[in-house]
Biotite code that builds the C-alpha atoms (Angstrom):
import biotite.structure as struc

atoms = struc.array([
    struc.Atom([5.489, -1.103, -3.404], chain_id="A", res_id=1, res_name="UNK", atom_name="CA", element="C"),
    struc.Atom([8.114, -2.893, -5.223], chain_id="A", res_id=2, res_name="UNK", atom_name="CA", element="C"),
    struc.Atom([8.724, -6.426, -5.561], chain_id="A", res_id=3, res_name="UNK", atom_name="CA", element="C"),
    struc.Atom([12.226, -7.911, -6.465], chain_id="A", res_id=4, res_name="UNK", atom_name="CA", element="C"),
    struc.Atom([12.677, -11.880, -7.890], chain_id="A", res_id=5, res_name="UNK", atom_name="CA", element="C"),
    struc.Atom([15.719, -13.132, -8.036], chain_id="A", res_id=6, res_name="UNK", atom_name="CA", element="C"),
    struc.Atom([17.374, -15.192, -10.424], chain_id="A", res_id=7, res_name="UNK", atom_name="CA", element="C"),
    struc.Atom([16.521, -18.648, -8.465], chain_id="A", res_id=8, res_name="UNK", atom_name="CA", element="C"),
    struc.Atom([12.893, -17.216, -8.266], chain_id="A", res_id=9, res_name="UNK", atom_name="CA", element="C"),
    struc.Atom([12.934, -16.119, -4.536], chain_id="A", res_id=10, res_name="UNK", atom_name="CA", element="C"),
    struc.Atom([10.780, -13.003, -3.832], chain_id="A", res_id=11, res_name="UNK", atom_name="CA", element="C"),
    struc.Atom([11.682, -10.169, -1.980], chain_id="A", res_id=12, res_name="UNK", atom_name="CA", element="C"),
    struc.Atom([9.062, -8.038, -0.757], chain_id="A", res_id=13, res_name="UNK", atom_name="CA", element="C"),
    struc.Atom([10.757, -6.534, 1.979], chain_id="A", res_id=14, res_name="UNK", atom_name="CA", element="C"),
    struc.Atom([12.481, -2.998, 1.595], chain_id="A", res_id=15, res_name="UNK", atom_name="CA", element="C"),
    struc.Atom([15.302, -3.055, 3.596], chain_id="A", res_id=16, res_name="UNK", atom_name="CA", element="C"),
    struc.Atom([16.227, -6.221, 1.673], chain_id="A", res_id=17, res_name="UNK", atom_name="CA", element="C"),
    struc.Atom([15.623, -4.880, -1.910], chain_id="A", res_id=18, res_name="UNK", atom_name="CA", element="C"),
    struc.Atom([17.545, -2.001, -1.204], chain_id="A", res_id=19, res_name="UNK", atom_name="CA", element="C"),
    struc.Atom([20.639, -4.320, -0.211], chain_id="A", res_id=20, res_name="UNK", atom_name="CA", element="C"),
    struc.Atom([20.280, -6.000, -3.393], chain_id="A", res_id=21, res_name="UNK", atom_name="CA", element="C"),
    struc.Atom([20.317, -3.446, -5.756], chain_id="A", res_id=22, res_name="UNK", atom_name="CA", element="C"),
    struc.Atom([22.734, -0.826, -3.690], chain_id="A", res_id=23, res_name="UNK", atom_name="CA", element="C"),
    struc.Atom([25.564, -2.887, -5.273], chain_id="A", res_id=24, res_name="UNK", atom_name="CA", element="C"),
    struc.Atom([24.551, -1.915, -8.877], chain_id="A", res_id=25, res_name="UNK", atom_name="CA", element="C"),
    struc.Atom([24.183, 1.793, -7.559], chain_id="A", res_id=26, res_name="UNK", atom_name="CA", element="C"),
    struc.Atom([20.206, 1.292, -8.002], chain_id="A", res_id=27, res_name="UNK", atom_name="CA", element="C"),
    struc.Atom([18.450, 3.411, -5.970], chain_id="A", res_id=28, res_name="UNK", atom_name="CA", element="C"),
    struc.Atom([14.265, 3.066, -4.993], chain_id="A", res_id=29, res_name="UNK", atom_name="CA", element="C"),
    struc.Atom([11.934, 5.257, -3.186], chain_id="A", res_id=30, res_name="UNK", atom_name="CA", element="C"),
    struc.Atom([8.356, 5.628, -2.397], chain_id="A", res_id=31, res_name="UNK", atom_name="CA", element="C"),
    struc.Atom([6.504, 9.106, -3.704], chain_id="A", res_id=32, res_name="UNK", atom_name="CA", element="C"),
    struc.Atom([3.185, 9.493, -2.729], chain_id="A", res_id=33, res_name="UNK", atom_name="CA", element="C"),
    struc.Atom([0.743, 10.139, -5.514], chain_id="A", res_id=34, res_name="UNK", atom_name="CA", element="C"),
    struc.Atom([-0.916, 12.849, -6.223], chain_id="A", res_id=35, res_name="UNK", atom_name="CA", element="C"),
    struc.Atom([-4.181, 12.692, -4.538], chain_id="A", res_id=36, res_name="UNK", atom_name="CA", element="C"),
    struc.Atom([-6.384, 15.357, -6.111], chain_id="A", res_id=37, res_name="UNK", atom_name="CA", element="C"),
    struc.Atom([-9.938, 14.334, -7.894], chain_id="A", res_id=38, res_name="UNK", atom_name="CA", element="C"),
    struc.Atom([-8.227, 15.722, -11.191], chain_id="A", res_id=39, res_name="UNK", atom_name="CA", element="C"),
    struc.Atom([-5.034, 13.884, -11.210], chain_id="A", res_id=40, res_name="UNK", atom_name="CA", element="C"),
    struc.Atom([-6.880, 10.675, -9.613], chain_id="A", res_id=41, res_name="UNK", atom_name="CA", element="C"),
    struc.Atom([-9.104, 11.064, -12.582], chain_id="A", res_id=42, res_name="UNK", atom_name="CA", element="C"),
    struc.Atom([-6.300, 11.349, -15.371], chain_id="A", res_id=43, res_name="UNK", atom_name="CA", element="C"),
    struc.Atom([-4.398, 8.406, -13.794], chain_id="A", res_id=44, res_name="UNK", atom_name="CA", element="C"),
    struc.Atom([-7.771, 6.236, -14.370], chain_id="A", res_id=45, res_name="UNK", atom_name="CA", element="C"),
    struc.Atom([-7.903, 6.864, -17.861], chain_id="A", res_id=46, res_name="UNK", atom_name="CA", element="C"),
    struc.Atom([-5.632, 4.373, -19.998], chain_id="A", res_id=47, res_name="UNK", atom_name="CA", element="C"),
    struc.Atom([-4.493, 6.783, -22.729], chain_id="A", res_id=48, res_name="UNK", atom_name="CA", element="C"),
    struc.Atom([-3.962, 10.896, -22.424], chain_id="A", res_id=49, res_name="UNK", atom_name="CA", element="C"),
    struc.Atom([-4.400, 13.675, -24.572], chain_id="A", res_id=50, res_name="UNK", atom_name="CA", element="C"),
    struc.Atom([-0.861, 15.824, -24.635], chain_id="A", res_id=51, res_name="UNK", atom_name="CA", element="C"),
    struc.Atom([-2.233, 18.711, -22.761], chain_id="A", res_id=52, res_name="UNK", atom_name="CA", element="C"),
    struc.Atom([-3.259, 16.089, -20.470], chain_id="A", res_id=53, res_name="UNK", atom_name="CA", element="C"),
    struc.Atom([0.162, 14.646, -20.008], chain_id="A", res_id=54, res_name="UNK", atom_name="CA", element="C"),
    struc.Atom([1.129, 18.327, -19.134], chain_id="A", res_id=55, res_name="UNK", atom_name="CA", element="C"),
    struc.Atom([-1.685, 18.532, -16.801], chain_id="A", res_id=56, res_name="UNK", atom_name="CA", element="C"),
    struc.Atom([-0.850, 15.479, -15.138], chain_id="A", res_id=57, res_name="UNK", atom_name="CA", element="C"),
    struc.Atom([2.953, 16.509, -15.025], chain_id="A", res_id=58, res_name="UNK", atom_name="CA", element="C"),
    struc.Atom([2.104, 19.806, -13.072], chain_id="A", res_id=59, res_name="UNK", atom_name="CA", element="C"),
    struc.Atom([0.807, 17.458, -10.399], chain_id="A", res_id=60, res_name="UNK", atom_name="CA", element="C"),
    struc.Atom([4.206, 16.436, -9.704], chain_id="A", res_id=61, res_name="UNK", atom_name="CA", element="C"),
    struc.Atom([5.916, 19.388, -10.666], chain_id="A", res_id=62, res_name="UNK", atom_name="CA", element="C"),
    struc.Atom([7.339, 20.002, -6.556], chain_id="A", res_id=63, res_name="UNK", atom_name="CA", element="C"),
    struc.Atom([9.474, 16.568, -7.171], chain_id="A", res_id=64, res_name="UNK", atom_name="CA", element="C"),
    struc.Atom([10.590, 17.600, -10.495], chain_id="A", res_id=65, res_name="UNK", atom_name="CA", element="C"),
    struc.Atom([12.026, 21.357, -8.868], chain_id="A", res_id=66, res_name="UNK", atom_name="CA", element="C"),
    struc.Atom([13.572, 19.156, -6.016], chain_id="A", res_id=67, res_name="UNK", atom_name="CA", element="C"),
    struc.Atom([15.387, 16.996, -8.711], chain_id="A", res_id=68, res_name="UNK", atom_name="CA", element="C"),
    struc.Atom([16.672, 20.298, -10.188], chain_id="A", res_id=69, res_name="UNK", atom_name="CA", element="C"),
    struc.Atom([17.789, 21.758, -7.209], chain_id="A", res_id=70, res_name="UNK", atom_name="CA", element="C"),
    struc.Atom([19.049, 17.857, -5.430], chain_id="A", res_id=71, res_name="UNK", atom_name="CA", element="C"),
    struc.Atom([20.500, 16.406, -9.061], chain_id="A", res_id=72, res_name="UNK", atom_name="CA", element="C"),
    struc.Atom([20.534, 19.151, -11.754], chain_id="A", res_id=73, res_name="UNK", atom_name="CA", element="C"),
    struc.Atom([18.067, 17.345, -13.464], chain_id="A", res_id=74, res_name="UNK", atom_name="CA", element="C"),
    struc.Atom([17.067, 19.591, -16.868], chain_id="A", res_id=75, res_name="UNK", atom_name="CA", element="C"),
    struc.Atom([14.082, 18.447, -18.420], chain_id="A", res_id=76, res_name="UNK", atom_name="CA", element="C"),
    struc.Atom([11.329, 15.741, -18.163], chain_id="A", res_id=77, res_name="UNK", atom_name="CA", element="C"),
    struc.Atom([8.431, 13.985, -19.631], chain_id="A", res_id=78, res_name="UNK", atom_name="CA", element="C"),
    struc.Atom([5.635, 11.651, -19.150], chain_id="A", res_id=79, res_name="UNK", atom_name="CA", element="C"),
    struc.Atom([5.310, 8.361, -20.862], chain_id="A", res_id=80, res_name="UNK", atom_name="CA", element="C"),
    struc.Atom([1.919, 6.576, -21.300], chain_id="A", res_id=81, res_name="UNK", atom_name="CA", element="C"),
    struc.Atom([1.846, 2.956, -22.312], chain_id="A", res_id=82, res_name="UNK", atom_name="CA", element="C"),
    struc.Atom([-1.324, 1.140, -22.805], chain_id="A", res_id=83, res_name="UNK", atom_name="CA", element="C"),
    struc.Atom([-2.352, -2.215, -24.526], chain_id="A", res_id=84, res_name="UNK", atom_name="CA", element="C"),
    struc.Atom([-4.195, -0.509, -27.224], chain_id="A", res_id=85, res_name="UNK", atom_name="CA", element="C"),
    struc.Atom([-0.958, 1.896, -27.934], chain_id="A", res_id=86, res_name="UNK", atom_name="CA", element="C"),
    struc.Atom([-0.229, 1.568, -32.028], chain_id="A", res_id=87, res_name="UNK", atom_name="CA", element="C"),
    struc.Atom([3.623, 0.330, -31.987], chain_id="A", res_id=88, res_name="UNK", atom_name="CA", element="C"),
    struc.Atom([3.550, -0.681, -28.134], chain_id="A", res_id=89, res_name="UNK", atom_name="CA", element="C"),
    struc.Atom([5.037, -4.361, -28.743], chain_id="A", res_id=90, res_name="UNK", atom_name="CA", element="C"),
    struc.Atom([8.014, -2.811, -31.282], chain_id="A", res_id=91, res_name="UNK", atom_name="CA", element="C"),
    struc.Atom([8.573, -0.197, -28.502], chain_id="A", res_id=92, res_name="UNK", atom_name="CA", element="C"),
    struc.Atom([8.972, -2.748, -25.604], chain_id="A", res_id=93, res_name="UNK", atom_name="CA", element="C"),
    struc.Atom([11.452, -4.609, -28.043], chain_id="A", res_id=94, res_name="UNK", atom_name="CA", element="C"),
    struc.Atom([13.847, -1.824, -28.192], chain_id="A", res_id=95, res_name="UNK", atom_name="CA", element="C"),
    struc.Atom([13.906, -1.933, -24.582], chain_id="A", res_id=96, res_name="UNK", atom_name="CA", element="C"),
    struc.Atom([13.807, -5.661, -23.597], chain_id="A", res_id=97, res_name="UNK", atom_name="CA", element="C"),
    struc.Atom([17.259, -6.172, -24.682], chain_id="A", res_id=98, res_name="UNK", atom_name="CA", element="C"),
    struc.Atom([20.131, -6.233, -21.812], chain_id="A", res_id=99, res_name="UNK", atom_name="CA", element="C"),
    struc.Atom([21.440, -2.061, -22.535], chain_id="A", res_id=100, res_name="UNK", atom_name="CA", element="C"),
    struc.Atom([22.424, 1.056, -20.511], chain_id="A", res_id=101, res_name="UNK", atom_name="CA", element="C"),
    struc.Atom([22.537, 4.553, -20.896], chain_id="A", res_id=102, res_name="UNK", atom_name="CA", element="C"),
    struc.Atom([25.142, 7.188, -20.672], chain_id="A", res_id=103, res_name="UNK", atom_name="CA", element="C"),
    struc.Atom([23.111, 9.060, -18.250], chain_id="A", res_id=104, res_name="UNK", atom_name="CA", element="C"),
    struc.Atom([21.240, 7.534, -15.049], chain_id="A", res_id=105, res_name="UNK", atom_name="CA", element="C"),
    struc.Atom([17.300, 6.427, -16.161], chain_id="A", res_id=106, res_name="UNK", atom_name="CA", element="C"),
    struc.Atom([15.044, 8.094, -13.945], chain_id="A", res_id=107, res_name="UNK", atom_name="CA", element="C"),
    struc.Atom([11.381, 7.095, -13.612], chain_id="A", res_id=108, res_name="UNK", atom_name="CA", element="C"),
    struc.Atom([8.378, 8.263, -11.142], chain_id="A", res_id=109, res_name="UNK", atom_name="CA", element="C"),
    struc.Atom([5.829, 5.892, -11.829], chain_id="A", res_id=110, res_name="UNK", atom_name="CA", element="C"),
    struc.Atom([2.299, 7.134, -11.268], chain_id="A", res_id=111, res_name="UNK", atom_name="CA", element="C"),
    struc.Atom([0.156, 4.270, -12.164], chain_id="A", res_id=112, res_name="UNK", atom_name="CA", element="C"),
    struc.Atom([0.421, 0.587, -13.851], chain_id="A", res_id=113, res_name="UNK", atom_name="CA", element="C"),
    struc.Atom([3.185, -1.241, -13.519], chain_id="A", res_id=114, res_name="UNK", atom_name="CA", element="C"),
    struc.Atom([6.756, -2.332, -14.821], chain_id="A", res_id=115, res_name="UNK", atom_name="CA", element="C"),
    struc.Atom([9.956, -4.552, -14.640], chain_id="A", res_id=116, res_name="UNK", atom_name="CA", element="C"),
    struc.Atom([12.993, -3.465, -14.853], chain_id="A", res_id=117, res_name="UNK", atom_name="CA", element="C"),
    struc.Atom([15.859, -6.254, -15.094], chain_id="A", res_id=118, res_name="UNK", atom_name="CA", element="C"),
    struc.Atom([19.185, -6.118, -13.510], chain_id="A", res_id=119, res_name="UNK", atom_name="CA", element="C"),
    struc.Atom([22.300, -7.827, -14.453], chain_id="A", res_id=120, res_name="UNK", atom_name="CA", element="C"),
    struc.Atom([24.127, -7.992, -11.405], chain_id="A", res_id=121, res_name="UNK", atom_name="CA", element="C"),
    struc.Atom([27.788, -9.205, -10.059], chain_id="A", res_id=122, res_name="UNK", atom_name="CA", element="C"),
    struc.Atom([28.882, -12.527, -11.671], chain_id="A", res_id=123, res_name="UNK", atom_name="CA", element="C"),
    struc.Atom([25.885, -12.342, -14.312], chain_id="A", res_id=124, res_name="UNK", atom_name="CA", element="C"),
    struc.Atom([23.414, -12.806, -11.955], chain_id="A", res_id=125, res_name="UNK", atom_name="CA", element="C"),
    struc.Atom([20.030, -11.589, -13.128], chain_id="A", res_id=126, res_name="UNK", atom_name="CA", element="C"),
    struc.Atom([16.719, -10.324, -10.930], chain_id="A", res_id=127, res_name="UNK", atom_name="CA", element="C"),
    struc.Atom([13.722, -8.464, -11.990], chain_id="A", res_id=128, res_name="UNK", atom_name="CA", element="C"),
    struc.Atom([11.870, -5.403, -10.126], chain_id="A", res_id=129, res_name="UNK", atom_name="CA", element="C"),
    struc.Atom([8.528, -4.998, -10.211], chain_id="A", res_id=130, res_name="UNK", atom_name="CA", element="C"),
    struc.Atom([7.696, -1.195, -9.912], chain_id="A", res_id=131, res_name="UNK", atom_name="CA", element="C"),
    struc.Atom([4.442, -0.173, -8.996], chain_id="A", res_id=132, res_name="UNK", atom_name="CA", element="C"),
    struc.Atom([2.812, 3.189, -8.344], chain_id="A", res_id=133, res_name="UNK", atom_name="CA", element="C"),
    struc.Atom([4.562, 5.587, -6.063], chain_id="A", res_id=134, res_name="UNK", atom_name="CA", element="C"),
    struc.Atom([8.050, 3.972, -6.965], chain_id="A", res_id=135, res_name="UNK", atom_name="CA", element="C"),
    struc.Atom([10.707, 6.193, -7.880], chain_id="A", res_id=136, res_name="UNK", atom_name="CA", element="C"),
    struc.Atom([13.744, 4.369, -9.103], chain_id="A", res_id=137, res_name="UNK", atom_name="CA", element="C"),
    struc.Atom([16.951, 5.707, -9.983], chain_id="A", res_id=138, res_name="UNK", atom_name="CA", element="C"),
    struc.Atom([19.293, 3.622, -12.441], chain_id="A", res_id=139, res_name="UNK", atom_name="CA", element="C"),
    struc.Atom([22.758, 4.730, -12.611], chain_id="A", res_id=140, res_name="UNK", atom_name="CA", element="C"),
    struc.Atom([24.673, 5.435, -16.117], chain_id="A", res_id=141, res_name="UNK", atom_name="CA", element="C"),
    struc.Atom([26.426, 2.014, -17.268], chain_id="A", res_id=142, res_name="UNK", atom_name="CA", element="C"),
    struc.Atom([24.556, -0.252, -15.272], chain_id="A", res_id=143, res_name="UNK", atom_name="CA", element="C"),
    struc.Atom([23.489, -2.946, -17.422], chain_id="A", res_id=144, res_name="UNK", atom_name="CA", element="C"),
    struc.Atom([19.482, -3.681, -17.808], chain_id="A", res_id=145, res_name="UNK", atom_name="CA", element="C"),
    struc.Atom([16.352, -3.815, -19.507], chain_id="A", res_id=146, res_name="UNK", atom_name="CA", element="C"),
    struc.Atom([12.497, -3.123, -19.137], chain_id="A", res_id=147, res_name="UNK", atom_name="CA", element="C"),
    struc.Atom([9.575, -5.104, -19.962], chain_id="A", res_id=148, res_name="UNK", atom_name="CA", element="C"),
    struc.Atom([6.049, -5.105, -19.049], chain_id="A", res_id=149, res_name="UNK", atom_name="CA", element="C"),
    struc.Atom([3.220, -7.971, -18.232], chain_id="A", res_id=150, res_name="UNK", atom_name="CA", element="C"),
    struc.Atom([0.031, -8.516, -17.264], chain_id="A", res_id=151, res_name="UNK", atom_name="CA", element="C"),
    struc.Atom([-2.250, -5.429, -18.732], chain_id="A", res_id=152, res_name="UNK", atom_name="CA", element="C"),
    struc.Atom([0.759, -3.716, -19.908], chain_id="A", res_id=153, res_name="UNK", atom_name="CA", element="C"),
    struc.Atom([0.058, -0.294, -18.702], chain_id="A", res_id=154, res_name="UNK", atom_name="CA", element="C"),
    struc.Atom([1.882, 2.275, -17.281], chain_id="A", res_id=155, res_name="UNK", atom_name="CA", element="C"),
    struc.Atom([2.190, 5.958, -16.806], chain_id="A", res_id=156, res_name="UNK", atom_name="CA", element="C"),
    struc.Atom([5.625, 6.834, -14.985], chain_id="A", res_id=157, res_name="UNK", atom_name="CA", element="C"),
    struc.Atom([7.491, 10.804, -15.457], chain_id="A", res_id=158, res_name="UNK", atom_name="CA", element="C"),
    struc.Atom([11.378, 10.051, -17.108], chain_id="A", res_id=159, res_name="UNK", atom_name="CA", element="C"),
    struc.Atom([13.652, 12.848, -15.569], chain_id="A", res_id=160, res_name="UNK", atom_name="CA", element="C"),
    struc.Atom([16.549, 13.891, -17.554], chain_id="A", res_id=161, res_name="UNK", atom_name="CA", element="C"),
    struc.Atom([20.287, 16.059, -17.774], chain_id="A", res_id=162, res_name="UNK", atom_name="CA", element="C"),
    struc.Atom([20.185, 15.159, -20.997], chain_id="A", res_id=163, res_name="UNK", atom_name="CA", element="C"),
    struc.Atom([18.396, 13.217, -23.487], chain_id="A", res_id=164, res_name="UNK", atom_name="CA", element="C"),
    struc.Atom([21.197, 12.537, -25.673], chain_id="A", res_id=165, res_name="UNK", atom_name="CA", element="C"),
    struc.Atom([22.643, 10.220, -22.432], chain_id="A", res_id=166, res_name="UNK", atom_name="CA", element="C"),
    struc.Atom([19.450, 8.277, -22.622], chain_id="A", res_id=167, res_name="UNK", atom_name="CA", element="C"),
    struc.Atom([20.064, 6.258, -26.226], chain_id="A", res_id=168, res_name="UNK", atom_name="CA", element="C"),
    struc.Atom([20.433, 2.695, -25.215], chain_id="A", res_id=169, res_name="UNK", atom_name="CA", element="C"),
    struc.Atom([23.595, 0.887, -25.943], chain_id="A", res_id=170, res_name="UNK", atom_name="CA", element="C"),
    struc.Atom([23.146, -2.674, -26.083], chain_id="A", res_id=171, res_name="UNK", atom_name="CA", element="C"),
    struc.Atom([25.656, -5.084, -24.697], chain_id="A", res_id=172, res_name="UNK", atom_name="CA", element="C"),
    struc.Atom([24.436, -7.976, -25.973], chain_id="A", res_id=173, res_name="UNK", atom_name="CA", element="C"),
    struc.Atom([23.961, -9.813, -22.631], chain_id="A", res_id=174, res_name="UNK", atom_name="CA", element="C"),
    struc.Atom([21.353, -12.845, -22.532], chain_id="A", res_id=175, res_name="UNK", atom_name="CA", element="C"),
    struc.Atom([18.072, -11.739, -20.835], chain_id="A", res_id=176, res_name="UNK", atom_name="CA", element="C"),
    struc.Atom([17.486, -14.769, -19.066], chain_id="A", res_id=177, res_name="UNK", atom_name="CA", element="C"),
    struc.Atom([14.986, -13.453, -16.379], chain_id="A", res_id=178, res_name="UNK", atom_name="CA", element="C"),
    struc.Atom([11.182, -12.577, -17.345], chain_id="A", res_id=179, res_name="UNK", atom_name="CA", element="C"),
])
């Protein structure tokens, strides 16, 4: 489950009280169980994926993607696979470590590793959010953030979109002063 740190270093564990945080910047979390059959348990354990994989993988969460469809008009989506040995991975996580947002909301299931995704909240006020497996997080068009990863930087989370075109970052040049 998620974990939120706030700019003064406090952790939040609890739910209730991450939710209140971010329901000002229009963030919104869930929990998704994961998939629980031997094949997708088995794809989830391996650090990189073929493409057909990735598909494979994806059609174990296909129900959530039809219920985004139907709930959001979501359109299209995709699975992202970051690993330590990933050619490029350190020029990708660049591009995204800068304080940006997107014309459309960034939508990520994330099935196994973990991420943090920075907030810049009223007054300036930064906090990070630890996403683990299971969390489905929702980050509204405009809101100002970023995304990094630590430890064994490795993740494998689904990215639901309306549009791709909405999802080009547009950096505002805000300090990231929260790691």
């Amino acid at each position: 489950m998620a974990e939120l740190t706030l700019a003064d270093g406090t952790r939040v564990t609890d739910r209730g009280a991450i939710d209140a945080r971010l329901a000002p910047l229009g963030v919104h979390l869930e929990y998704w169980p994961l998939p629980q059959e031997s094949r997708a348990q088995a794809l989830l354990n391996r650090p990189a994926l073929l493409p057909e994989e990735q598909e494979e993988l994806l059609g174990f969460v296909e129900p959530r993607f039809q219920e985004l469809k139907a709930r959001a008009g979501y359109q299209t989506r995709d699975l992202i696979v970051l690993h330590a040995d990933l050619a490029g991975l350190s020029e990708a996580l660049a591009r995204f470590a800068a304080v940006h947002y997107h014309e459309d909301d960034e939508v990520r299931y994330v099935l196994d590793g973990c991420g943090y995704f920075g907030f810049v909240g009223e007054g300036g006020a930064q906090m990070l959010l630890k996403v683990l497996p299971g969390d489905y997080i929702n980050v509204p068009a405009r809101a100002e953030h970023w995304f990094t990863m630590r430890e064994d930087r490795r993740i494998k989370a689904v990215r639901y979109f309306t549009d791709k075109a909405g999802w080009v970052p547009v950096y505002t040049h805000t300090p990231v002063t929260l790691l």
